[in-house]
Structure formats: C-alpha cells, structure tokens
N, C-alpha and C positions, 0 to 999 in steps of 0.2 A: 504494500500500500504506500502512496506517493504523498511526500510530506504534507499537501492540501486537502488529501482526503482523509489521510489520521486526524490533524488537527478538528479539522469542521466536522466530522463523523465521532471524534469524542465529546467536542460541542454539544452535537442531538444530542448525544447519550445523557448528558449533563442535563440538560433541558427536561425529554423526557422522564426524568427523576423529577425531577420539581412538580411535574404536573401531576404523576401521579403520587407524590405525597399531598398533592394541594388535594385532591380527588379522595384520597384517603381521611383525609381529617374535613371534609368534607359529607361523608359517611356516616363519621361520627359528631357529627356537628359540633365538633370544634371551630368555630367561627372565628374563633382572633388566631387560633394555628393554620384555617383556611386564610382566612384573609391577608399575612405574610407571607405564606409559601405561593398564593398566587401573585401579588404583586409582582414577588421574585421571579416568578418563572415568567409572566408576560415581560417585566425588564432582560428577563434572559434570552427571552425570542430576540425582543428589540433588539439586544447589541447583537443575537445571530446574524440576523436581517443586514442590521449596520455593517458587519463585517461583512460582508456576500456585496450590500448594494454599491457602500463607496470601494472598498478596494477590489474585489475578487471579480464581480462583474466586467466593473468598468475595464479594467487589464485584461479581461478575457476578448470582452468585446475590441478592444482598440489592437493587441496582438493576433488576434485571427479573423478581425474583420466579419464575424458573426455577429447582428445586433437583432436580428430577425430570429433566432432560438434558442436554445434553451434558456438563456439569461433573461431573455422577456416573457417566457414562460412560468417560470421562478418569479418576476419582480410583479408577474400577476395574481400568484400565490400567495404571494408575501399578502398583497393588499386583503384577498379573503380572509388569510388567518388572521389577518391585524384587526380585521371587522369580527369575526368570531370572539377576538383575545375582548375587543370592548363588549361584548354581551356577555362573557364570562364574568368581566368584573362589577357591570349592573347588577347580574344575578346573584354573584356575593356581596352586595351593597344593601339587598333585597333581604337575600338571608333567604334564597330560594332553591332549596337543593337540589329539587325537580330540573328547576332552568338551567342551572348550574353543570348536572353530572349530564342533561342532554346535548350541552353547549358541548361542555369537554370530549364527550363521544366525539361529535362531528368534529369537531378540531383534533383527536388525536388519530381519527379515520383521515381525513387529509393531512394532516402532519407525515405518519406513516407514505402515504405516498409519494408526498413531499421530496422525503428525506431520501427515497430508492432511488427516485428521479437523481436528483443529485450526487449521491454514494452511487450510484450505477453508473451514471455517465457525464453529470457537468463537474465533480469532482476529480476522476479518473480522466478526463478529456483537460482539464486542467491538469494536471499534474503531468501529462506526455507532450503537449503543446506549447503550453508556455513558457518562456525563459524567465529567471528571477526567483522562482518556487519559492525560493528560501524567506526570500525578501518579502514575496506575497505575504509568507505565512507572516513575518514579524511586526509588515505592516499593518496587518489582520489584528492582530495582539495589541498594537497601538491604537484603536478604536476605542 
C-alpha cells in the first residue's frame, strides 16, 4: 500500500471509530457522551474532506489533468455527507434517537462506499501517478 492510501485509509478507520462510539452511546442514551463523540467525528470528517479537497485533489487534478472524475465524484460526496453530518447533529440537538441512528445508517451506508471508491482507486491511482507522494502526505498532515 502507497504512502497516500495508508495514511487516508487509517484516516477512515479513525473516523469510522468515532461514529460508531457516537452510535453507541447513543443507544444508550448517553447524551452528553453522544453529543462529544459526534461533534468529534463530524470535525473529523471535516479535516478528512479538508485534506482530500485542498491538497490531494487539487494535485491530483493539476498533475494528471483529470478534473472531470473521480475527484468531482468525491467533492460530490463530500457535499451529501456534509448535508447528512448536519441532520445528525439536529437530531442530537433534538435528543432524537430514532432521527439520529436513521441519519447515521444512511451516512455510514454511503461513507462505506465512499471510502472503496477511494481505497480502491482514487487513492491507489494516486499513489502510482503522482510525483511528491511524500510531500502530499505531509502537506495533508498540515491541514
């Protein structure tokens, strides 16, 4: 595995952890341990996103002269999940667990597709095309 898809592929994993502890204590209607660990994990999407939109993208797109796929594919995903992540945090505003663990379904059913998308192919496609890899990654890290 090519240094851009370790790094952003432990990323998910990290993320994916957040959501479902938020899901968990959510369960048990723990509401202020819900309420933390989603902040966290929708903040942790967001700097995902950040890393992928300013650096990873844009150097993908400007070094392979692709703007027309996968990265506008992605930068359309981003937008759904970011509209799902704000109904998540209504719902635990609400204190509604129903809206809540429905919201989180559908968001971690497209998350999971998301993330193959990208572990499958705009990651691995990055990491054999681009020059700089290294740099990517550390610019990544500086977001």
């Amino acid at each position: 595995m090519g240094a851009i898809n370790e790094f952003m592929t432990r990323d998910h994993r990290r993320c994916d952890v957040l959501m479902a502890d938020a899901e968990a204590a959510v369960n048990d209607h723990d509401w202020g341990k819900a309420e933390q660990l989603t902040r966290k994990y929708v903040e942790s999407m967001e700097h995902h996103f950040l890393m992928e939109e300013q650096v990873l993208f844009p150097t993908f797109e400007e070094q392979t002269g692709i703007v027309q796929g996968p990265t506008m594919i992605m930068k359309g995903e981003h937008r759904q999940m970011r509209g799902l992540m704000t109904q998540l945090l209504r719902a635990m505003e609400r204190r509604d667990d129903r809206e809540y663990l429905d919201t989180s379904e559908t968001l971690l059913v497209m998350m999971q597709q998301h993330n193959m998308k990208e572990e499958g192919m705009l990651y691995p496609m990055s990491d054999e095309q681009l020059s700089g890899v290294d740099k990517i990654v550390a610019d990544m890290q500086k977001v």
